[in-house]
C-alpha positions as CSV (number, residue, x, y, z in Angstrom):
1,X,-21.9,20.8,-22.4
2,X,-23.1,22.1,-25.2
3,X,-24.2,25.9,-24.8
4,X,-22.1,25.7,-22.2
5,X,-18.5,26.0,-23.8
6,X,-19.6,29.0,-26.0
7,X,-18.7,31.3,-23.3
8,X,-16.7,34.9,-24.4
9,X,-15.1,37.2,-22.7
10,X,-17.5,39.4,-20.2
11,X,-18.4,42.6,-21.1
12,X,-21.0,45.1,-19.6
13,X,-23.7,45.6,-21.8
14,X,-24.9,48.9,-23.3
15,X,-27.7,51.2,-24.7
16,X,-26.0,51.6,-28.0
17,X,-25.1,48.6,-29.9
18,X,-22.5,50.5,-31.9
19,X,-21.4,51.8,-28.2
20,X,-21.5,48.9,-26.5
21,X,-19.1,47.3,-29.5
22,X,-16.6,50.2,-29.5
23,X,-16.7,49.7,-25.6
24,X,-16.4,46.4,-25.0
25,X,-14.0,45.9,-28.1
26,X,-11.6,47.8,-26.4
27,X,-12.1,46.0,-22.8
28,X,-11.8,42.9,-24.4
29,X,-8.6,43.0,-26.1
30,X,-7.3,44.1,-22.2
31,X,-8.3,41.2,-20.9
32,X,-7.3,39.1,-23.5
33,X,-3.5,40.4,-23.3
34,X,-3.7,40.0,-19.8
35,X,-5.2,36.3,-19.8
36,X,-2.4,35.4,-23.0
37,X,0.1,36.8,-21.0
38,X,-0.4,34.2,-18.2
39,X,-1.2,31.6,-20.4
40,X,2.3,31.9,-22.6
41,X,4.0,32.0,-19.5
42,X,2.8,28.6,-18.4
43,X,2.4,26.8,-21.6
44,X,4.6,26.4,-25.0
45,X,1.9,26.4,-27.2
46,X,4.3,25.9,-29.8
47,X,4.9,21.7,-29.0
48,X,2.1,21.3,-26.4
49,X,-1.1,19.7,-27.8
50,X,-3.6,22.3,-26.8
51,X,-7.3,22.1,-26.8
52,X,-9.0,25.6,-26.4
53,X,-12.9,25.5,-25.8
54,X,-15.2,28.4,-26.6
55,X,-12.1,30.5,-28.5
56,X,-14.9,32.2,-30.8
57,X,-12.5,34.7,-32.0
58,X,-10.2,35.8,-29.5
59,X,-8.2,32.6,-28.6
60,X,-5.9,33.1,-26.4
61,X,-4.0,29.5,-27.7
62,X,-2.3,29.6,-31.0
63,X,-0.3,27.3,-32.9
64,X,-0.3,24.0,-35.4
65,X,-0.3,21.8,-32.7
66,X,-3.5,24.0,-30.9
67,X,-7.2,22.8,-31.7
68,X,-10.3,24.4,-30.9
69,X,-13.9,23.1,-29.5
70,X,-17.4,24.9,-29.7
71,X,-21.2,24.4,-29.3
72,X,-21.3,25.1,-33.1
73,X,-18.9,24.4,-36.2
74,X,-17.1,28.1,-37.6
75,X,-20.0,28.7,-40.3
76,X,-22.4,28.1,-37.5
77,X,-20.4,30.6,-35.2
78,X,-20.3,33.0,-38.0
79,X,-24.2,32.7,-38.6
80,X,-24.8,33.2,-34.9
81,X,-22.6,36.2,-34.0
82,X,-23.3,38.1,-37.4
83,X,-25.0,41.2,-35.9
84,X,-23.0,41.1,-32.3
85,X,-20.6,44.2,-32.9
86,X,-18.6,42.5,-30.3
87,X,-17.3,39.6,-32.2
88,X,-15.2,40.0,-35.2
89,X,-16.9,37.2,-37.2
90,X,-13.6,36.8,-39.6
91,X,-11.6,36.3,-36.7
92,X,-13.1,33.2,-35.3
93,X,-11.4,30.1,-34.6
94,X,-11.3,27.1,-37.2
95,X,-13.4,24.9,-35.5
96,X,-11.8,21.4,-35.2
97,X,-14.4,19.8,-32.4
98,X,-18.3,20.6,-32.3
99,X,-19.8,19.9,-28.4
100,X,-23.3,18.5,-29.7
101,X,-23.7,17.1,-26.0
102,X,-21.8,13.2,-26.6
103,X,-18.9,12.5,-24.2
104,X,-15.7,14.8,-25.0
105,X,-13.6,11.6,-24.9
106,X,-16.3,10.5,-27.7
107,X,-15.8,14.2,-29.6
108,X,-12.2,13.9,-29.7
109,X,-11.9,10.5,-30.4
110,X,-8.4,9.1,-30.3
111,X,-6.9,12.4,-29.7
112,X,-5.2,13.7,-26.5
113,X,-3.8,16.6,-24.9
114,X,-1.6,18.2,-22.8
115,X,-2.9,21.5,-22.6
116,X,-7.0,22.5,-22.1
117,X,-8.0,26.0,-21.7
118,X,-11.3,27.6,-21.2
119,X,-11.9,31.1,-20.4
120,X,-15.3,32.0,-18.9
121,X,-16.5,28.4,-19.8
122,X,-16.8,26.4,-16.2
123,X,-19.7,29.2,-14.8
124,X,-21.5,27.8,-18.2
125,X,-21.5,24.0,-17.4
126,X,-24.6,22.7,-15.3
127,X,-22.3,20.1,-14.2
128,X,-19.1,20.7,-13.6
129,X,-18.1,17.4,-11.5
130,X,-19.0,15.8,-15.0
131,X,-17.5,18.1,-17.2
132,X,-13.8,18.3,-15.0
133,X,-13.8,14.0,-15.3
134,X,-14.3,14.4,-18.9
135,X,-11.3,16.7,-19.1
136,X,-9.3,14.5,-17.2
137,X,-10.2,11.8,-20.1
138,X,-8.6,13.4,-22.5
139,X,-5.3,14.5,-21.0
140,X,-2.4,13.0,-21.0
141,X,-0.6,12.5,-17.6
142,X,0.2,15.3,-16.3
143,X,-1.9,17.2,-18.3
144,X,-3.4,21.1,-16.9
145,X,-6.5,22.6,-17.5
146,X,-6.0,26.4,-17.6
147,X,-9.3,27.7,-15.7
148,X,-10.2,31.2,-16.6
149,X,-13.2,32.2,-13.9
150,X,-15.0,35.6,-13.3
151,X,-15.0,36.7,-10.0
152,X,-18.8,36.8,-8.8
153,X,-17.8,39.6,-6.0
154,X,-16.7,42.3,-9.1
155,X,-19.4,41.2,-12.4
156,X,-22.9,41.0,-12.9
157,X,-22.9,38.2,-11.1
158,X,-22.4,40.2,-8.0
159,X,-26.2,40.2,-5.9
160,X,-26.0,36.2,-6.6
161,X,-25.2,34.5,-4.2
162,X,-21.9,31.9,-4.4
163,X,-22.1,28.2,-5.6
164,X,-21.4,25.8,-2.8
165,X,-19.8,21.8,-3.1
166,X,-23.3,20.9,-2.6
167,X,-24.9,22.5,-5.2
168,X,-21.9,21.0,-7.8
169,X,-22.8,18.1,-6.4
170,X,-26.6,18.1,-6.8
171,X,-26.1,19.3,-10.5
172,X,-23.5,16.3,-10.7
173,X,-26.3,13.6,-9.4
174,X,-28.9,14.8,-10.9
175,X,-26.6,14.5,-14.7
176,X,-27.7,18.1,-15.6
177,X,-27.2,18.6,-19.1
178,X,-28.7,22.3,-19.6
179,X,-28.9,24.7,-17.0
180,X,-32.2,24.4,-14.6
181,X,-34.8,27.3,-14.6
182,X,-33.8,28.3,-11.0
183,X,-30.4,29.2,-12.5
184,X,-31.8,31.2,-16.1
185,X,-34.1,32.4,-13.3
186,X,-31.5,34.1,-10.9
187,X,-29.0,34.4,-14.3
188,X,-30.9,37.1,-15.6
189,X,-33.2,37.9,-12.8
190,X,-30.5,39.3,-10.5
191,X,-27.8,40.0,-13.3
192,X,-26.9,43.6,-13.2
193,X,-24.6,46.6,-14.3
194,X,-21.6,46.6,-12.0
195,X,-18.5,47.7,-13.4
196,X,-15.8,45.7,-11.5
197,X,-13.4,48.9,-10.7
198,X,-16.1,50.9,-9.3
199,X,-17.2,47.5,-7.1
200,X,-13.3,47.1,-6.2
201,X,-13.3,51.0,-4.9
202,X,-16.3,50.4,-3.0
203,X,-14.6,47.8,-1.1
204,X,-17.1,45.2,-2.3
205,X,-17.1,41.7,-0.7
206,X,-20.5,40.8,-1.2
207,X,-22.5,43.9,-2.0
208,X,-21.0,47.0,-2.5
209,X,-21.2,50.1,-0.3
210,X,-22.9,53.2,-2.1
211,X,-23.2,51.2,-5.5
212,X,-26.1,49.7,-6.6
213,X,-26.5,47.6,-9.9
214,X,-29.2,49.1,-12.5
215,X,-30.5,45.6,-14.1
216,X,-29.7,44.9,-17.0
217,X,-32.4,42.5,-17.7
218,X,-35.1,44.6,-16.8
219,X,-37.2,43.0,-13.5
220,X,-37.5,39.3,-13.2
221,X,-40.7,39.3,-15.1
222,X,-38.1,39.8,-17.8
223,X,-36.8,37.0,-17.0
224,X,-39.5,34.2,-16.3
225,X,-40.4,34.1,-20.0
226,X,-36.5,32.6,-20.4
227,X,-37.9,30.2,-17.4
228,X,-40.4,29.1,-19.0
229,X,-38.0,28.0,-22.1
230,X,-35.8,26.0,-20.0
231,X,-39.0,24.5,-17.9
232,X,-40.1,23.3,-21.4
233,X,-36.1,21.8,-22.1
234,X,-34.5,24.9,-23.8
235,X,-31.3,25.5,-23.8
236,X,-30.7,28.8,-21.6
237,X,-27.6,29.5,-21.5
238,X,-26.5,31.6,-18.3
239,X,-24.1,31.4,-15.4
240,X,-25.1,28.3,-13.6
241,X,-22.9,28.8,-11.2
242,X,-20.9,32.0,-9.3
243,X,-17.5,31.8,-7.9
244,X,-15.5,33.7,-5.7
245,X,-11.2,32.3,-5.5
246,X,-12.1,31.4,-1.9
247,X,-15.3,29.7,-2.8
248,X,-13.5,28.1,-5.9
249,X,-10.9,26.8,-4.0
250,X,-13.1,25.8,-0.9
251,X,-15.6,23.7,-2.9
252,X,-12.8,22.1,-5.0
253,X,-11.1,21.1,-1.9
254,X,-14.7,19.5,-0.4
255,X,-14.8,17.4,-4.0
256,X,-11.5,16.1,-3.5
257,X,-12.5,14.9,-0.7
258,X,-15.3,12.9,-1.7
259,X,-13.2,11.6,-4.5
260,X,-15.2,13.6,-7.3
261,X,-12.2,15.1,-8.6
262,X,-8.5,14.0,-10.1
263,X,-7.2,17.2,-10.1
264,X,-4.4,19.1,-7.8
265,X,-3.8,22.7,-8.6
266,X,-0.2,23.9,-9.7
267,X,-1.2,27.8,-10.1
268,X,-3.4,30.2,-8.4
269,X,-4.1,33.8,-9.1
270,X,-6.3,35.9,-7.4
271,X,-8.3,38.4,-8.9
272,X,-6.4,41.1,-9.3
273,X,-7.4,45.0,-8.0
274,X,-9.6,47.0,-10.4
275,X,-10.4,43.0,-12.6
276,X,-13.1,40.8,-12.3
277,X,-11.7,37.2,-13.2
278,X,-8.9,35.0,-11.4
279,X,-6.9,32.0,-13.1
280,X,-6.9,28.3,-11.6
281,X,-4.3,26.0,-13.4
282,X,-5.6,22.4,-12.3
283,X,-2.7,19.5,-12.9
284,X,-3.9,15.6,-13.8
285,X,-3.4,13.2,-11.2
286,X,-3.1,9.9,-12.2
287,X,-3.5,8.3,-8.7
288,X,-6.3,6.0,-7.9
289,X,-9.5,7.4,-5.8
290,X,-8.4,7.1,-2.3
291,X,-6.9,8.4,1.0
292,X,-3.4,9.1,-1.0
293,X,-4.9,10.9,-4.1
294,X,-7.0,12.9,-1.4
295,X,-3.8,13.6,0.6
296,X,-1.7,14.7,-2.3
297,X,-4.3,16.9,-4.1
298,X,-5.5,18.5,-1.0
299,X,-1.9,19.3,0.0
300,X,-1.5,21.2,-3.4
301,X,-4.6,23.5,-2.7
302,X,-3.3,27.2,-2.3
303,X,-3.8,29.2,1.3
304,X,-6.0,29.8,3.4
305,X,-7.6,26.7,2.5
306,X,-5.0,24.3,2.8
307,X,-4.5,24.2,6.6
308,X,-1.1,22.7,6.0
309,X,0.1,25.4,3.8
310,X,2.5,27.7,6.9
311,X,1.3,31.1,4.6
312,X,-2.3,29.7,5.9
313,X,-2.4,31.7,9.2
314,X,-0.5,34.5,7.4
315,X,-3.1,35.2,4.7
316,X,-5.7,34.9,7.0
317,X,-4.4,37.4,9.3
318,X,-3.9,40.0,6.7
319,X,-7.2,39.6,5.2
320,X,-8.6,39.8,8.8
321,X,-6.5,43.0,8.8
322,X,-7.3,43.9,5.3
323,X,-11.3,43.8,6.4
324,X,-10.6,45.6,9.4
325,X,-8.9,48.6,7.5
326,X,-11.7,48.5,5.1
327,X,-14.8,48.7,7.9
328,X,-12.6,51.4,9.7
329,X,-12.6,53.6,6.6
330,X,-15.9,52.6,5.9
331,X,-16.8,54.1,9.8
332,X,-14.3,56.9,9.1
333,X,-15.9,58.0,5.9
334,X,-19.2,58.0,7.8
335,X,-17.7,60.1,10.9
336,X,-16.6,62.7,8.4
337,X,-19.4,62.4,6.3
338,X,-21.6,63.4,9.4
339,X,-18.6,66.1,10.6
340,X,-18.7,67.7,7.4
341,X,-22.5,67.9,7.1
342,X,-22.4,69.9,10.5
343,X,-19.7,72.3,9.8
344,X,-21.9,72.9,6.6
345,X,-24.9,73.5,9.1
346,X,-23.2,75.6,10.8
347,X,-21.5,77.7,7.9
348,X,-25.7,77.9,6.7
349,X,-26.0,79.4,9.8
350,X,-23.7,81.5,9.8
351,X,-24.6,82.7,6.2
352,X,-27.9,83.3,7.4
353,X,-27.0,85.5,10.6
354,X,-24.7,87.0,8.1
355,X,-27.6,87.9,5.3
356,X,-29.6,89.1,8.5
357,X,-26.9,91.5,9.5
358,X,-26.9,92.9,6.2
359,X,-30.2,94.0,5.8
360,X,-30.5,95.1,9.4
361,X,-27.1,97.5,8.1
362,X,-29.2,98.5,4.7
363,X,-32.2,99.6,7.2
364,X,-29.8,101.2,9.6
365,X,-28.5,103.4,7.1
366,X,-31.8,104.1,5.8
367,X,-32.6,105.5,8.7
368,X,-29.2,107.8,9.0
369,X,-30.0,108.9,5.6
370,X,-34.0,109.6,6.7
371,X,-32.3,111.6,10.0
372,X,-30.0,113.5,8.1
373,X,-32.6,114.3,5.9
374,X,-34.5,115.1,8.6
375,X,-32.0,117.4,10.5
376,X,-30.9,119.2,7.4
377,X,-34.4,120.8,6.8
378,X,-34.4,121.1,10.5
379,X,-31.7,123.4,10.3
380,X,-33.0,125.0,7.2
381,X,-35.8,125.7,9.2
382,X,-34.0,126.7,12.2
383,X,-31.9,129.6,9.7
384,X,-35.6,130.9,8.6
385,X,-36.3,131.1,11.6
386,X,-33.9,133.4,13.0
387,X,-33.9,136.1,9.7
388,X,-37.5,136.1,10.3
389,X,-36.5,137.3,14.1
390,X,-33.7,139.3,12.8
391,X,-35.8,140.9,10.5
392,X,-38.5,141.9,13.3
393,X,-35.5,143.1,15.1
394,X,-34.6,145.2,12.9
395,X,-38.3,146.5,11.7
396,X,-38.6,147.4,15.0
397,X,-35.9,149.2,15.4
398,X,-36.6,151.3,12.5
399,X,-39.9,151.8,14.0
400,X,-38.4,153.0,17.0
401,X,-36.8,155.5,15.3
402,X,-39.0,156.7,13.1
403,X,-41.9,157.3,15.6
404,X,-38.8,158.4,18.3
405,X,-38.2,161.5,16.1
406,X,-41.6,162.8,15.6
């Protein structure tokens, strides 16, 4: 747990540290109204006993009956986050619960809720089977964990690849308490710049089309340094895992199976156009491990992977039809990519014979201009010409004459 629950809102980092705070500031305090917004609608944080982890100093639960939980106490968050223009240090949380690594049941002691958020917290936590049964130790019945997740398909998470049931598993057999260097390795090695509206216009499912990520953690030499630290039993903390809603949704309902999990989910929310995070709102389920608590939680699992639910077939037809559009405007945008780079050919061409035209005209008239030159002093010559002849003429007329007479 630990470095795990420390988690903050995401934001894209920046050249300028004064930048990047202005910037991600004002991101932030989106997301945050957005993620409140849900959250008040679900949850009277008024009455409810609420347990936030990693608040730091946007919590998005507030009241007398709310307590908050962190890898550090407040003077210790303050200490840490003193030069992050990001986090508004007088704004953070009163820290009633410090996760030094013991049980949460043993943190928390008698106490127990009805309410547990955490808001970019479960991509933290090495194990998460482990982590979600300590949750379920401290609610009471009935009790909701409100999940906030980024969406690895629209963050910098997006050239990782997705975490399967196995992998939770592994990390769950092998009691992983920090993440492991593969994870620090592909954390940073592969994190990237990706801002999720220009991934969402791409039409990005996986990889987006025409947009590459610039990373931000320089090449993975960068990164084996911070391997090194967790090889030697550092604390790293990184993204140990990368979830999509489907692959969410699809591992949870593999766990359930295997009886790894006591929770059913009572809200779903897919990540929105133009976003990068979704909201899973798990439910305690205080039946015993067995063919009736896997029934009963795997019937409350949203569409398409709930075969039982009747929207099933009706979601997966429109996101059949949803991809189809998408690869057909993808092949559209090619054709006329490859159209319009032919009629701009031929307009070059054009241009050219156009330009050639031209300058055979200037050389045409030229040439009328070197003829008429030409033909003018012709015909000056040609006028000479005949007064010298009229002017014999005449002479010899008068000749004539004179010599005629005597």
């Amino acid at each position: 747990m630990s470095e795990a629950s420390s988690a903050s809102p995401e934001v894209e980092p920046a050249p300028s540290l004064v930048a990047a705070g202005m910037i991600a500031t004002s991101a932030a305090d989106a997301i945050h109204l957005r993620r409140r917004h849900r959250l008040l609608a679900g949850l009277d944080t008024t009455t409810a006993a609420v347990l936030e982890i990693g608040a730091l100093n946007r919590p998005l639960a507030v009241g007398a009956t709310v307590r908050y939980a962190d890898h550090l106490d407040t003077a210790g968050l303050q200490h840490k986050y003193r030069d992050d223009p990001v986090v508004d240090c007088q704004r953070i949380v009163p820290v009633s619960y410090v996760l030094d690594g013991r049980p949460l049941s043993e943190i928390v002691g008698e106490a127990r809720f009805d309410a547990i958020v955490a808001s970019h917290v479960i991509e933290h936590v090495p194990d998460v089977i482990g982590w979600l049964a300590e949750l379920h130790a401290i609610l009471r019945p009935g009790g909701r964990v409100f999940l906030y997740i980024p969406d690895g398909r629209y963050c910098f998470d997006y050239q990782r690849p997705l975490t399967t049931a196995g992998q939770l598993l592994d990390a769950h057999r092998q009691q992983r308490k920090r993440p492991s260097p593969g994870a620090v390795l592909d954390g940073l090695g592969l994190m990237t710049h990706a801002a999720a509206n220009n991934l969402w216009r791409a039409g990005a499912v996986r990889v987006a089309a025409g947009v590459t990520g610039e990373p931000s953690h320089g090449p993975l030499d960068t990164a084996w340094p911070m391997v090194r630290l967790a090889d030697a039993g550092e604390y790293v903390d990184v993204h140990c895992h990368v979830f999509s809603p489907s692959s969410f949704i699809t591992a949870l309902a593999a766990l359930i199976q295997g009886d790894l999990v006591g929770f059913g989910v009572v809200d779903f929310a897919e990540t929105a156009p133009g976003d990068l995070e979704f909201l899973v709102v798990l439910e305690r389920s205080d039946l015993a491990p067995g063919p009736e608590r896997q029934a009963a939680l795997l019937a409350t699992l949203p569409a398409p992977v709930n075969p039982a639910d009747p929207a099933a077939d009706a979601r997966s037809r429109l996101f059949e039809a949803l991809d189809r559009a998408r690869h057909d405007l993808h092949d559209e945008r090619v054709a006329s990519a490859h159209r319009l780079a032919a009629l701009q050919h031929r307009i070059d061409q054009y241009r050219d014979e156009i330009e050639a035209l031209r300058l055979q005209g200037a050389e045409l008239r030229q040439a009328l201009t070197t003829v008429t030159t030409a033909r003018d002093e012709a015909l000056a010559i040609l006028r000479k010409v005949r007064w010298v002849a009229s002017l014999r003429v005449r002479a010899g007329r008068m000749f004539a004459k004179l010599f005629g007479r005597s």
